[in-house]
C-alpha positions as CSV (number, residue, x, y, z in Angstrom):
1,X,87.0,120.6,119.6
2,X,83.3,120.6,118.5
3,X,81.5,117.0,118.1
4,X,82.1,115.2,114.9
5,X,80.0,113.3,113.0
6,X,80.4,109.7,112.5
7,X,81.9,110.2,108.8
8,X,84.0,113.4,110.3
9,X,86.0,111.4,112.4
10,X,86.9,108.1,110.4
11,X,87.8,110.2,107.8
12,X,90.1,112.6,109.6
13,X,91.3,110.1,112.1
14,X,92.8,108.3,108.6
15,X,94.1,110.7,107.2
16,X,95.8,111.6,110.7
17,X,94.4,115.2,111.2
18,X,92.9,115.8,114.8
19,X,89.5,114.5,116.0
20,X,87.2,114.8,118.4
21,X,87.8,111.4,119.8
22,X,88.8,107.7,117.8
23,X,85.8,105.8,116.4
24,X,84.8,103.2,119.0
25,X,84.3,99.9,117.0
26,X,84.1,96.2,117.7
27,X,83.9,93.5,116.1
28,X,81.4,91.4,118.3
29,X,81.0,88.7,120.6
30,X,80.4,84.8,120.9
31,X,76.4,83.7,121.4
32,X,78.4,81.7,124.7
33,X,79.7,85.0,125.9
34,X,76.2,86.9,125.8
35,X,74.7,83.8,128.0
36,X,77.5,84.2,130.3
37,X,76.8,88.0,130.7
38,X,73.0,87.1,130.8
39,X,73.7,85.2,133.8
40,X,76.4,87.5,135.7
41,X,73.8,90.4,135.1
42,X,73.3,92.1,131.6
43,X,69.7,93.2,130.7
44,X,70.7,91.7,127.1
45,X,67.8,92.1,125.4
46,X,68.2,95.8,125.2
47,X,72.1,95.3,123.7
48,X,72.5,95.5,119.4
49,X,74.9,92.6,119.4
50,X,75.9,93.4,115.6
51,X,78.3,95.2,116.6
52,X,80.3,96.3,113.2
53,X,76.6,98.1,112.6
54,X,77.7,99.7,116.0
55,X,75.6,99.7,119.5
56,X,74.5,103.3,121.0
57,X,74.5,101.3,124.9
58,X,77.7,100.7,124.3
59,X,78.5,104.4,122.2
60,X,79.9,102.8,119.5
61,X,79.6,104.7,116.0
62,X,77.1,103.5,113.5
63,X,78.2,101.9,110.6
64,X,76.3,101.2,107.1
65,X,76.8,98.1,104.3
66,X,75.7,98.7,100.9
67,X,73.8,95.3,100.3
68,X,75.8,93.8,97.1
69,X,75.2,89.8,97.5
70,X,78.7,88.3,95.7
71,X,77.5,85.1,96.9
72,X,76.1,82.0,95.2
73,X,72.9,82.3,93.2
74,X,71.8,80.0,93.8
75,X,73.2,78.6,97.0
76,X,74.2,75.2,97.3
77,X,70.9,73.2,99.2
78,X,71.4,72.8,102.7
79,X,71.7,68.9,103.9
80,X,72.1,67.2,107.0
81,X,73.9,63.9,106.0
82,X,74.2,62.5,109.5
83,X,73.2,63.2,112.9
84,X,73.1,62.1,116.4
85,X,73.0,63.3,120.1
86,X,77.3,64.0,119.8
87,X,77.2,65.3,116.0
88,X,75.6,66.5,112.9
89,X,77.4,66.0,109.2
90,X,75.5,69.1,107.1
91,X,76.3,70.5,103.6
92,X,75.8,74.2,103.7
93,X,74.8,76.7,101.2
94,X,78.2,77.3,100.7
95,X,78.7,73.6,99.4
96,X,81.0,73.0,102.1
97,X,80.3,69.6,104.3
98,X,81.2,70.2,107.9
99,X,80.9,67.9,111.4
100,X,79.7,70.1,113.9
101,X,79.6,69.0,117.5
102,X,77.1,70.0,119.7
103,X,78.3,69.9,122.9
104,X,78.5,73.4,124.2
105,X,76.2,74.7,121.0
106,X,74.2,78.1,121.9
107,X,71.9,79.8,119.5
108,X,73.2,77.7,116.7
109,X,76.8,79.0,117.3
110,X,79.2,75.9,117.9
111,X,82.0,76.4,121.0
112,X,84.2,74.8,118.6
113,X,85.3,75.1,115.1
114,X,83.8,72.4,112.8
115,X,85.6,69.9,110.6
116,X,86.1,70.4,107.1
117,X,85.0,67.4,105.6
118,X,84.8,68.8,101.3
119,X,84.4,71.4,99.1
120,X,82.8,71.8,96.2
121,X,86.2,72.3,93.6
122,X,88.5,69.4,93.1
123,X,88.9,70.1,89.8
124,X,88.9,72.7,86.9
125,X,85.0,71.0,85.8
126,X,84.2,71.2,89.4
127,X,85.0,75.2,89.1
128,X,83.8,75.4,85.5
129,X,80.2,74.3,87.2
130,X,80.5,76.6,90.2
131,X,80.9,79.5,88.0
132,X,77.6,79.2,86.8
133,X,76.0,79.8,90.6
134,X,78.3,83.2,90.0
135,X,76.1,84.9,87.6
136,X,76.3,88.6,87.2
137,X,72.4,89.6,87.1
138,X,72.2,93.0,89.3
139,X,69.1,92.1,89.3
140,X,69.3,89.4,91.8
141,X,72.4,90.7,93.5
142,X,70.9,93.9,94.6
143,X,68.1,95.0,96.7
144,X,64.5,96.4,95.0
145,X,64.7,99.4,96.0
146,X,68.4,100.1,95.6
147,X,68.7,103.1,93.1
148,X,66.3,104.6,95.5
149,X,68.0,104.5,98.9
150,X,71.2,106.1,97.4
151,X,69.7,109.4,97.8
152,X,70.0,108.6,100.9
153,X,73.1,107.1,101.2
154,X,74.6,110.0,99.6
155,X,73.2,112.5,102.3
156,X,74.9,110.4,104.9
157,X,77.1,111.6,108.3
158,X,77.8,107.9,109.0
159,X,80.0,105.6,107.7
160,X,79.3,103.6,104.6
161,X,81.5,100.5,103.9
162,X,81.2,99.0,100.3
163,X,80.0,95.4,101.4
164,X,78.8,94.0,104.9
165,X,81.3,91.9,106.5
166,X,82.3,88.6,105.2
167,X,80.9,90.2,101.7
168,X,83.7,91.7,99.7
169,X,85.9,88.1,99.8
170,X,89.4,88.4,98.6
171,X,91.4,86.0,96.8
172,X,92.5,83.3,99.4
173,X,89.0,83.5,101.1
174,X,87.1,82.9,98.4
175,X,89.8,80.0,96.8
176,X,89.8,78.4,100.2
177,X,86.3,78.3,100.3
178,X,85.7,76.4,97.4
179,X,89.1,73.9,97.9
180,X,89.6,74.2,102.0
181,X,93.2,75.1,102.9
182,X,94.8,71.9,101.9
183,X,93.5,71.2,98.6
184,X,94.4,74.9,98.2
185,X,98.0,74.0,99.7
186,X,98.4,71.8,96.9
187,X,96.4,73.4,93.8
188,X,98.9,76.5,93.8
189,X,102.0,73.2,92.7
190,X,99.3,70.8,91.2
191,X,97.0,73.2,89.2
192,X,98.1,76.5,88.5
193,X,96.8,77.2,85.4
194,X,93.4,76.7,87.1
195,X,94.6,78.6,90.0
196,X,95.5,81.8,88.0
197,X,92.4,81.1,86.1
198,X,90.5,81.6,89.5
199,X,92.1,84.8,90.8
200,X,91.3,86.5,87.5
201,X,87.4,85.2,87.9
202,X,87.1,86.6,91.6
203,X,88.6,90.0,90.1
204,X,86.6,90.2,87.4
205,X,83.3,88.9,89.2
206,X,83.9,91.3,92.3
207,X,84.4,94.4,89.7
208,X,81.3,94.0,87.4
209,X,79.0,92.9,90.1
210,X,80.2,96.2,92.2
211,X,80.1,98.6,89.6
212,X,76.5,99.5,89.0
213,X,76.2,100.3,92.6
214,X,79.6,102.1,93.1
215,X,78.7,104.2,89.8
216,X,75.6,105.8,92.0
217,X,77.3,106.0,95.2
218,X,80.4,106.3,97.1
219,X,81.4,104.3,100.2
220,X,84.2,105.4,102.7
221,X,86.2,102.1,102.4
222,X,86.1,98.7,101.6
223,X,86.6,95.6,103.6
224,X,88.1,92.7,101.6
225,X,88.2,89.4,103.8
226,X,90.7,87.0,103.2
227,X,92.5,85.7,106.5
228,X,95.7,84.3,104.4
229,X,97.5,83.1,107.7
230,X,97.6,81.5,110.6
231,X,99.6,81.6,114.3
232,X,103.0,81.6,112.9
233,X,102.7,83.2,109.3
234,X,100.8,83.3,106.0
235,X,99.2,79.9,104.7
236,X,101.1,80.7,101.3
237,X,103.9,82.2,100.3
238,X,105.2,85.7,99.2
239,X,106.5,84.5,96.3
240,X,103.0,82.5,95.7
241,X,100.9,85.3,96.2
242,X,102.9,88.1,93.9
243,X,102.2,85.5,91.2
244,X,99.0,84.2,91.7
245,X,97.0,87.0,93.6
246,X,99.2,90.1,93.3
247,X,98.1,91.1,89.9
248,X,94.6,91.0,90.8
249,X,94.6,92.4,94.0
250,X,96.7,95.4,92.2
251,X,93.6,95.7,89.7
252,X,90.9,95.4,92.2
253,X,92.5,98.1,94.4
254,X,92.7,100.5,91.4
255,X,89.6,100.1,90.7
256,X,87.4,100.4,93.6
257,X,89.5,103.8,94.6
258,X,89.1,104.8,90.8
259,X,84.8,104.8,91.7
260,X,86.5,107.3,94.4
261,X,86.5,105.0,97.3
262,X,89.4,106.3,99.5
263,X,90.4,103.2,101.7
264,X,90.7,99.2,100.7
265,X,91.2,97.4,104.2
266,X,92.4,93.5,104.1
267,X,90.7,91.7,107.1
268,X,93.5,88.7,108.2
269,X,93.5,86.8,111.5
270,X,97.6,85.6,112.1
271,X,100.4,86.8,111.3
272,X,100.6,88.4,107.8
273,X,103.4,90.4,108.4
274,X,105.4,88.9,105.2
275,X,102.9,89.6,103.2
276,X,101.9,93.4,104.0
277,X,105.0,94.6,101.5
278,X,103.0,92.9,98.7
279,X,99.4,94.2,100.1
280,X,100.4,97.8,100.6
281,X,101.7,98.1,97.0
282,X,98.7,96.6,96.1
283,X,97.1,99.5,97.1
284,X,96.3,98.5,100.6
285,X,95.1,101.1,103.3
286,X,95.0,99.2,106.5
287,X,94.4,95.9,108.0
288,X,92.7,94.6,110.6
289,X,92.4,93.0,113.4
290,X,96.6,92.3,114.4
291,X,95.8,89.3,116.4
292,X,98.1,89.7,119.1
293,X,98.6,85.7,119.8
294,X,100.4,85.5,116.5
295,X,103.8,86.6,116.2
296,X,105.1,90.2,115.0
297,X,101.6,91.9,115.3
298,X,102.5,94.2,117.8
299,X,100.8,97.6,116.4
300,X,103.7,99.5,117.3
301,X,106.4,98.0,115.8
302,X,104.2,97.4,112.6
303,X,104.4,101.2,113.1
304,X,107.6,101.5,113.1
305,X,108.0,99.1,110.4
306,X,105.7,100.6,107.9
307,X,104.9,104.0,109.0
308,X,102.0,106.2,108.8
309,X,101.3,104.6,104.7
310,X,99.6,101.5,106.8
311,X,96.8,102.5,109.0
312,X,96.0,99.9,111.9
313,X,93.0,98.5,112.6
314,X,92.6,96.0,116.2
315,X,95.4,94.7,118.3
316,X,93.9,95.1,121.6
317,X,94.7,91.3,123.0
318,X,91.5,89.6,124.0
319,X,93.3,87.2,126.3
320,X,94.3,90.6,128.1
321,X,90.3,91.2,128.8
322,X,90.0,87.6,130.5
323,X,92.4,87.9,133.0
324,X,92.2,91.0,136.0
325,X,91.1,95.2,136.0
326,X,94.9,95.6,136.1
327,X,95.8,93.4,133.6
328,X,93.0,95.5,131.4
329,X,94.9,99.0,132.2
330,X,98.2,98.1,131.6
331,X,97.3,97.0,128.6
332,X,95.3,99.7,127.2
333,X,98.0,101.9,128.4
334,X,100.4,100.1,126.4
335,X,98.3,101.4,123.4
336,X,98.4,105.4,124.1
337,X,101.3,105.8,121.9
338,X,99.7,104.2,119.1
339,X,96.5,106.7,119.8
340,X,98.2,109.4,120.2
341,X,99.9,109.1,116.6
342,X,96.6,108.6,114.4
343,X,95.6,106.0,112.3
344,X,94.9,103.4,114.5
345,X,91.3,102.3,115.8
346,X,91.7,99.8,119.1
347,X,89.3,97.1,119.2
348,X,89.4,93.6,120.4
349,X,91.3,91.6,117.9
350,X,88.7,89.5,117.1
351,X,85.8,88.3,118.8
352,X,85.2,88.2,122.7
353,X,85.2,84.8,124.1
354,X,83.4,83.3,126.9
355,X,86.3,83.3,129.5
356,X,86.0,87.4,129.5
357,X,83.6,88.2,132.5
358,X,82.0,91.0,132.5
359,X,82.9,93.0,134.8
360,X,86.3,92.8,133.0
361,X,84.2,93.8,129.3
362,X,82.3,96.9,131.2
363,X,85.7,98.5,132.4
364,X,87.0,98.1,129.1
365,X,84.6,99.5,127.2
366,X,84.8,102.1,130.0
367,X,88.7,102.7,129.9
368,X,89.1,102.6,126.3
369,X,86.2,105.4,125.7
370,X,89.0,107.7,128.2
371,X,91.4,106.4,125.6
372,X,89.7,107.5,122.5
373,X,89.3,110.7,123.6
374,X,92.7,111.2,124.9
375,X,92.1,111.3,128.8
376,X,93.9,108.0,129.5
């Protein structure tokens, strides 16, 4: 088969005609992993380490992000509150107040998570006043130059995704970042007129600040973040998100694939299993990254589950990568079925920790290239 491009592939690969090989993505690493592979070796200065823009060293295919900012204009003013040799207590633009420990910090990237210490919504006045920092001037939220560079952008043979990562934040993600996942917990029992008040904002914000933008060009998916569950299952229930998030999610979908965007993908760490019923008929392509600690995210018997409607994005088991060369090639092998259907892109199912040497990452990388193109 003659080379594809970049956009060739994706595109055929999900929509499960033949390709000329998988698209190689990643995801990325920790700041602690590239000093470990600094010191067992790697010239890493000459490595992209944004990896879900892609990496040419590494062959993986180039991917584009419209530049939309759905964030807070303004931002919340950073603070430090507190700090010492162990910690530091800092509000962050996002007007969350975190403890971060040092210990083990590199290149400002903590080797733990932090503690949640608030959030800016308590209260329906608390989200009365953050919806002013979510004002809908295009002006602010898009670049100069946009209307410009979508000549470009419509010329493309890459891949151009709707938001960069982290951008497009669903419903949970965006609720949980304002309440943290306990006041959350609580607000869907204690406030739920406020609650559906919220899902209807996020919908209508993400819509009219997309628009202008999608009316003038048209990406090849969109990532909407919203890691709704943990180890075991989803941090809310089906029942909770059919009436609270459903409805919105349902209208979002519709309309991002009516500006003739083919794919939505939901990005979820955990198990979500219970809730991919409610998310495909949402209107839900694929998800990604089937973290294979939690339970029941096994790619193929979510294949078997679900069938060829829900594409798969991830599932190769980092834990896998730490261990031995063997360990690496049984488990890549484990996968061929899953390649040799379509609609399914391997990558690591999230991103690669410290404990992964790398010699281990280099035969990866050079296994699962033989596995893209069907010579495993």
């Amino acid at each position: 088969m003659e080379k594809m491009t970049n956009r060739e592939r994706f595109t055929a690969l999900m929509e499960y005609k033949s390709v000329d090989r998988i698209p190689n993505h990643e995801v990325g690493v920790w700041a602690q992993t590239i000093q470990r592979w600094k010191a067992e070796g790697l010239d890493t200065e000459n490595y992209s380490w944004n990896w879900f823009i892609g990496d040419p060293k590494w062959n993986m295919d180039h991917r584009e992000y419209l530049p939309t900012n759905y964030g807070f204009i303004p931002p919340f003013k950073e603070v430090i509150l507190e700090e010492n040799d162990r910690y530091m207590i800092k509000m962050h633009k996002s007007g969350i107040t975190t403890k971060v420990l040092k210990a083990g910090s590199v290149g400002g990237q903590s080797a733990s998570m932090d503690q949640y210490l608030a959030f800016p919504v308590e209260s329906k006045e608390d989200f009365r006043e953050l919806k002013k920092r979510m004002i809908m001037d295009i002006g602010k939220r898009y670049p100069a130059n946009w209307e410009k560079k979508t000549e470009e952008w419509n010329k493309r043979d890459h891949v151009l995704v709707a938001s960069k990562n982290c951008g497009t934040t669903g419903f949970y993600w965006r609720a949980r970042e304002w309440m943290g996942t306990e006041g959350l917990c609580y607000a869907w029992y204690d406030m739920p007129e406020l609650m559906h008040e919220m899902m209807e904002f996020i919908a209508d914000f993400t819509i009219e600040v997309s628009k202008p933008m999608l009316d003038k060009v048209t990406p090849d998916y969109v990532f909407i973040n919203e890691d709704l569950a943990m180890k075991n299952g989803p941090l809310l229930s089906p029942a909770q998100y059919k009436e609270f998030i459903y409805p919105h999610m349902r209208r979002l979908t519709d309309f991002f694939k009516s500006q003739g965007i083919p794919y939505v993908i939901v990005d979820t760490d955990g198990n979500s299993e219970p809730m991919l019923p409610l998310l495909m008929d949402a209107g839900v392509d694929a998800i990604w990254p089937m973290e294979r600690a939690s339970k029941d995210q096994d790619p193929m018997e979510l294949r078997k589950k679900y069938g060829k409607d829900l594409r798969l994005w991830g599932g190769v088991d980092k834990r896998e990568l730490a261990k031995g060369i063997e360990d690496i090639e049984n488990h890549l092998a484990s996968l061929v079925p899953m390649v040799e259907q379509g609609g399914f892109i391997p990558t690591v199912d999230h991103l690669v920790p410290p404990d992964v040497p790398l010699e281990n990452f280099l035969y990866y990388m050079k296994r699962k290239q033989d596995l893209l193109a069907g010579k495993f």
